[in-house]
C-alpha atoms as an extended CHARMM CRD file, in Angstrom:
* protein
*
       131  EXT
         1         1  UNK       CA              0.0000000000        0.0000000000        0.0000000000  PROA      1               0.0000000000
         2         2  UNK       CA              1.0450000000        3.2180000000       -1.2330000000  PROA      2               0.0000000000
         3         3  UNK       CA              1.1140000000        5.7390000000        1.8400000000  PROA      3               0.0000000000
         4         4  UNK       CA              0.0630000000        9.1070000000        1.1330000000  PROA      4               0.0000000000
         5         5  UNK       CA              3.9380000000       10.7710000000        1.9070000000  PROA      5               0.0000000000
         6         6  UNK       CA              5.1130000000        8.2610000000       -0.4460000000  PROA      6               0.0000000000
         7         7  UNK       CA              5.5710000000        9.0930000000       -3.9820000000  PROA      7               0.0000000000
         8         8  UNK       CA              4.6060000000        6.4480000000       -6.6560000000  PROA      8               0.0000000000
         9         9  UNK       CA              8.0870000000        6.7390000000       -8.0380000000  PROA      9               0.0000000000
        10        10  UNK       CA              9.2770000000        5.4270000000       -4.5650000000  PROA      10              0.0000000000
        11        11  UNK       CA              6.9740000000        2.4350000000       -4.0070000000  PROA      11              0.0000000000
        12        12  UNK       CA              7.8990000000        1.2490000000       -8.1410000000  PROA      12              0.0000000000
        13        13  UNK       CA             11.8060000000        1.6150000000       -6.8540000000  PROA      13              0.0000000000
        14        14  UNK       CA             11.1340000000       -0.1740000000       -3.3720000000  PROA      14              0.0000000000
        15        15  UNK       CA              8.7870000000       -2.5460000000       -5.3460000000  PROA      15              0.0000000000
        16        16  UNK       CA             12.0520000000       -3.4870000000       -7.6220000000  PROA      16              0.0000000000
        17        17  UNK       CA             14.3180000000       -3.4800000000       -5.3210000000  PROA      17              0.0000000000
        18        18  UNK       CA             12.5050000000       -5.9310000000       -3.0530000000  PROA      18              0.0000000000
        19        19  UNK       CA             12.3020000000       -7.8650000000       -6.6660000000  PROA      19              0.0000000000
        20        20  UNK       CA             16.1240000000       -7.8960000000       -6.9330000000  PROA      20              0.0000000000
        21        21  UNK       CA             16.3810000000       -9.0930000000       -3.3680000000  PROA      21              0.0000000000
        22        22  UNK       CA             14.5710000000      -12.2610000000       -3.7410000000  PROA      22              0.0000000000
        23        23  UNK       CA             16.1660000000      -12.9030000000       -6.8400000000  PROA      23              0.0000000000
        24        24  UNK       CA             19.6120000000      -12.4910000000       -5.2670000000  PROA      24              0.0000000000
        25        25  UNK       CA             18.6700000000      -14.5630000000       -2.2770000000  PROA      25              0.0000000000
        26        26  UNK       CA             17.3390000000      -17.1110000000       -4.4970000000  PROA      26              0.0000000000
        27        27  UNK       CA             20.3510000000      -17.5920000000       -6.3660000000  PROA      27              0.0000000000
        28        28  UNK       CA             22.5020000000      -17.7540000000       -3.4760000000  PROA      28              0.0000000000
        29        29  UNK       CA             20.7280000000      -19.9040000000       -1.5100000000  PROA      29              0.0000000000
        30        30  UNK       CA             20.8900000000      -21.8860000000       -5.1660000000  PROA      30              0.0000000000
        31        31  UNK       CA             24.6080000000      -22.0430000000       -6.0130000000  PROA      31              0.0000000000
        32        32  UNK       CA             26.0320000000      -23.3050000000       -9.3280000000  PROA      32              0.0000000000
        33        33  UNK       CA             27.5570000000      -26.5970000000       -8.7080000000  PROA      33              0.0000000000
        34        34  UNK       CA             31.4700000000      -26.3400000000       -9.1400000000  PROA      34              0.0000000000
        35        35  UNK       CA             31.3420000000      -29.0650000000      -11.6400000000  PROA      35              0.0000000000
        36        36  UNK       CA             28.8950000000      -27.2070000000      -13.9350000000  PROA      36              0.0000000000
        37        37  UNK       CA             30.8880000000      -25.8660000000      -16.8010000000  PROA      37              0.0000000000
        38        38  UNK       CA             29.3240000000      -22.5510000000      -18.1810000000  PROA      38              0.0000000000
        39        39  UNK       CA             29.5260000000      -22.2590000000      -22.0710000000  PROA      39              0.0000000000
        40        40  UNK       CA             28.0480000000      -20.3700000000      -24.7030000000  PROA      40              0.0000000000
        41        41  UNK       CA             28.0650000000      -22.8720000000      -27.4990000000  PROA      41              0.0000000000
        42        42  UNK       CA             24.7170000000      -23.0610000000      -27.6180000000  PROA      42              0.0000000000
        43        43  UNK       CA             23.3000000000      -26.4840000000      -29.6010000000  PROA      43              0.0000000000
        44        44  UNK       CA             19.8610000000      -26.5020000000      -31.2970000000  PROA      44              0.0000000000
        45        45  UNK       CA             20.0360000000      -22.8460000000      -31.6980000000  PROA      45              0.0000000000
        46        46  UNK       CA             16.8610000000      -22.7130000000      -34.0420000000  PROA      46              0.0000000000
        47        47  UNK       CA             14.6830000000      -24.1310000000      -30.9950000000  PROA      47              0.0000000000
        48        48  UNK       CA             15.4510000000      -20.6210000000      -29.5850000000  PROA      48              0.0000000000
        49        49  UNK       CA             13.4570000000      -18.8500000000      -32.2730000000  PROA      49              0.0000000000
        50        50  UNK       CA              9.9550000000      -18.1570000000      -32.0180000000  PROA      50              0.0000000000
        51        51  UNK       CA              7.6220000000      -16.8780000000      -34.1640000000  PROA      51              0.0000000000
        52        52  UNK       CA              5.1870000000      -14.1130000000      -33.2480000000  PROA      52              0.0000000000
        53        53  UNK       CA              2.1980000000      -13.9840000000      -35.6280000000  PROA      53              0.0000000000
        54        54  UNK       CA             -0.6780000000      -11.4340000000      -34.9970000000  PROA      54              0.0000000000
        55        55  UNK       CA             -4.0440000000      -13.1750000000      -33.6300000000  PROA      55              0.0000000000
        56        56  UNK       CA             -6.8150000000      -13.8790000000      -35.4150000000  PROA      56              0.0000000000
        57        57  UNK       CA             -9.8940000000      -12.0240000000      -35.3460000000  PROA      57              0.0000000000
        58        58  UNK       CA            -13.6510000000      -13.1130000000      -34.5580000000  PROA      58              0.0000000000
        59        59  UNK       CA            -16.2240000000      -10.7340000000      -35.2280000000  PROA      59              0.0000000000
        60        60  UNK       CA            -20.0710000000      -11.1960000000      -34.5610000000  PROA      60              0.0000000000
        61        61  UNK       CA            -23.0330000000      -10.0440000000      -35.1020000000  PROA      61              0.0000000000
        62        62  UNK       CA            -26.8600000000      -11.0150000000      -34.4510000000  PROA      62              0.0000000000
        63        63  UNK       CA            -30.1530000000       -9.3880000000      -35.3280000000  PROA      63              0.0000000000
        64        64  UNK       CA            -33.9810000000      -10.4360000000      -35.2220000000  PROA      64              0.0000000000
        65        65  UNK       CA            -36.9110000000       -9.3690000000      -37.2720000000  PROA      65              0.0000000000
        66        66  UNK       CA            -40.5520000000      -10.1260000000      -36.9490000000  PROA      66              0.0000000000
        67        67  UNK       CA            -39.7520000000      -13.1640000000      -39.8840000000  PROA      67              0.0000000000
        68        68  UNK       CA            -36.6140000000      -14.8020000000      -38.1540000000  PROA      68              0.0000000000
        69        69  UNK       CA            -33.5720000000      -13.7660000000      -36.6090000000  PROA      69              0.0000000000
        70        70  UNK       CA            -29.8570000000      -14.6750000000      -37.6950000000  PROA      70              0.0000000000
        71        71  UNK       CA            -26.2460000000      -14.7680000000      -36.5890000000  PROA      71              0.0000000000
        72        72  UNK       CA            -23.1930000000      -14.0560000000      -38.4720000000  PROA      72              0.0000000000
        73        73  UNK       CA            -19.3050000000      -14.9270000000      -37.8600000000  PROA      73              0.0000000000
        74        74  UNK       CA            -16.4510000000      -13.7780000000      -39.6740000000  PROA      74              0.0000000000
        75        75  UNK       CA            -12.6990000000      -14.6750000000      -38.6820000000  PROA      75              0.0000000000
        76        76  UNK       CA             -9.8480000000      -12.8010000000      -40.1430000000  PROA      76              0.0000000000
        77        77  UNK       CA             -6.9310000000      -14.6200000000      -40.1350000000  PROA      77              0.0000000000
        78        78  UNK       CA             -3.2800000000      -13.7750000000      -39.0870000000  PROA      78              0.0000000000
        79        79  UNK       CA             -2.5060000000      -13.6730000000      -43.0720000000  PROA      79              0.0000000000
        80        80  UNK       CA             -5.4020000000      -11.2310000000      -43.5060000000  PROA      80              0.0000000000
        81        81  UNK       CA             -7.7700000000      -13.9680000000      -45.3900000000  PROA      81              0.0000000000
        82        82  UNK       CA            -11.6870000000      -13.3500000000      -44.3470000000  PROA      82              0.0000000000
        83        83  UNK       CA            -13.8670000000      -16.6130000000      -43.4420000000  PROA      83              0.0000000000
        84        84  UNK       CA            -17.1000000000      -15.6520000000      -43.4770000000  PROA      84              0.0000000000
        85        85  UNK       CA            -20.3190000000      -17.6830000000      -41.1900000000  PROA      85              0.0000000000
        86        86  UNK       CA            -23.6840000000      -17.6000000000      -41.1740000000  PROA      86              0.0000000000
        87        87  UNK       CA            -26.9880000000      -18.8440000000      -39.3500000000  PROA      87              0.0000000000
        88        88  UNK       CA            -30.0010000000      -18.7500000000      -39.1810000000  PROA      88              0.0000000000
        89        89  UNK       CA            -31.5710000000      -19.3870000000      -35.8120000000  PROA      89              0.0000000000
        90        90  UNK       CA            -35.0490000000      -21.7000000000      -35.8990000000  PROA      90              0.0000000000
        91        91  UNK       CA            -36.7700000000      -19.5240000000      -33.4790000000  PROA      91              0.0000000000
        92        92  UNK       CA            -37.8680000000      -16.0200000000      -32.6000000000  PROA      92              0.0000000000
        93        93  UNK       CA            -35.9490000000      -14.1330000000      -30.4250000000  PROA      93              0.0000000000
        94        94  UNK       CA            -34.6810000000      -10.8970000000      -29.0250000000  PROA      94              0.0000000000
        95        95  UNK       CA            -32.0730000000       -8.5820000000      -30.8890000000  PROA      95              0.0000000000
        96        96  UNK       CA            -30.0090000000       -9.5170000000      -27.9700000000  PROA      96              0.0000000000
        97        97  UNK       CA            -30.0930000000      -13.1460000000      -27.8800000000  PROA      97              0.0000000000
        98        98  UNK       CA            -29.3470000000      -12.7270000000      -31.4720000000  PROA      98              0.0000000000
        99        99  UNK       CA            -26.3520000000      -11.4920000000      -30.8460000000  PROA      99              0.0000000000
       100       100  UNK       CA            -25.4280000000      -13.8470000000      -27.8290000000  PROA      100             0.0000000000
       101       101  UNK       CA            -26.0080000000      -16.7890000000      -29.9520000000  PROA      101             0.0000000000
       102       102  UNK       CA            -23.3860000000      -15.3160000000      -32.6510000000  PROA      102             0.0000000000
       103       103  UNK       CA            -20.8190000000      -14.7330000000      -30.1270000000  PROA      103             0.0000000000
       104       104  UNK       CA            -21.5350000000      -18.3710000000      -28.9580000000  PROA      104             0.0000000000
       105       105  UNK       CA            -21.5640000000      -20.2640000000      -32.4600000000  PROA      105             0.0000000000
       106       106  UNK       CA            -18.3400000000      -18.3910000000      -33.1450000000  PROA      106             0.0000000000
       107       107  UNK       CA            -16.7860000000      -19.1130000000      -29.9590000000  PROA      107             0.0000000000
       108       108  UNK       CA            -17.5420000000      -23.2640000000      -30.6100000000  PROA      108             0.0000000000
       109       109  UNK       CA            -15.6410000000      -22.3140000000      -34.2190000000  PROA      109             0.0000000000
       110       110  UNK       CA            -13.0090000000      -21.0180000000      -32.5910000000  PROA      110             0.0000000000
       111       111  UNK       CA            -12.2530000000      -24.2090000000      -29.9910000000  PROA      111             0.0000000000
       112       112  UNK       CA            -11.0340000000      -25.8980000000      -33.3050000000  PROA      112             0.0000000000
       113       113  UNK       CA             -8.9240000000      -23.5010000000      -34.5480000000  PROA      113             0.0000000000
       114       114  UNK       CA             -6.8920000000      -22.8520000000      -31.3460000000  PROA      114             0.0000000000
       115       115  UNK       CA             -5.4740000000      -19.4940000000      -32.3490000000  PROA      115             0.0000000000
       116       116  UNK       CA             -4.8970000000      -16.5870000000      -30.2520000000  PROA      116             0.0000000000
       117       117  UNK       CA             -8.0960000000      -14.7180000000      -30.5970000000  PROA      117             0.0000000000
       118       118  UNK       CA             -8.9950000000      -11.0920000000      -30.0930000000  PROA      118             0.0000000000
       119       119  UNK       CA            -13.1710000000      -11.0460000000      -30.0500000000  PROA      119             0.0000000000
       120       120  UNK       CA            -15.2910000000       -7.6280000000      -31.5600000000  PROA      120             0.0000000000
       121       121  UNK       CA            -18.7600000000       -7.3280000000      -31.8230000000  PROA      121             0.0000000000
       122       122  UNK       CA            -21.7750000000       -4.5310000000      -30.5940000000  PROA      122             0.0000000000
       123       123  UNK       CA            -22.6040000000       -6.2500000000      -27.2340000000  PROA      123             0.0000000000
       124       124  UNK       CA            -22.2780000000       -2.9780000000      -24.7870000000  PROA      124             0.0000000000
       125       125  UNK       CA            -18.6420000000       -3.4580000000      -24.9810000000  PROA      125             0.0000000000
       126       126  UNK       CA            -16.2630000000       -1.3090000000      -27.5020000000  PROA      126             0.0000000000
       127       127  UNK       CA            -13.0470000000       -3.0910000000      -26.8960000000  PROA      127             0.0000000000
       128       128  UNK       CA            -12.2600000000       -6.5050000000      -27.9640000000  PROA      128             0.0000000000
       129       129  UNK       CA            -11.9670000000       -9.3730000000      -25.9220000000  PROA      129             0.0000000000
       130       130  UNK       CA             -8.9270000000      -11.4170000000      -25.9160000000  PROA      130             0.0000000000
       131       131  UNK       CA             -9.2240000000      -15.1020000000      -25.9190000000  PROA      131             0.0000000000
């Protein structure tokens, strides 16, 4: 707890120095064993690469008329290709549960694809969710 004669800049700088103390006590209460050699020839250098590729994106949307109502999914891809969904539900319903049962029937899409995520759609919420 920050108190109110304390600056934040002094609670971030007690914060990492308490950081740096565990660390250090950590390590030297964990010692190198003396027969550990320490080398920088590092094998299987390539394993040390990883690839950072954008998420996908899921956007929803619902809507109901006195005829039917429907939901719609599109994903974007990392690569920027569009895959385009849609449904129509079997039974009359609310704008709102419209839209609910888009986000849902994209959400069961998206279990398969297992790709970082980030969500957008009109439900009382202006920034995305990331899944």
């Amino acid at each position: 707890m920050v108190s109110p004669t304390t600056t934040i800049l002094d609670h971030i700088c007690s914060t990492k120095s308490r950081e740096r103390e565990v660390l250090t006590d950590f390590l030297a209460d964990h010692p190198m064993p003396a027969e550990w050699e320490l080398s920088d020839d590092l094998p299987d250098e390539d394993v040390l690469v990883v690839e950072i590729t954008p998420p996908w994106k899921m956007y929803f949307d619902g809507a109901s008329h006195k005829e039917g109502a429907g939901a719609g999914v599109i994903f974007i891809t990392s690569k920027g290709e569009v895959l385009p969904y849609s449904f129509t539900l079997t039974q009359n319903c609310s704008n709102n549960v419209a839209e609910y049962q888009a986000l849902i029937f994209g959400l069961e899409m998206a279990v398969d694809i297992k790709q970082h995520l980030k969500v957008y759609g009109d439900l009382k919420s202006s920034t995305p969710w990331s899944l």
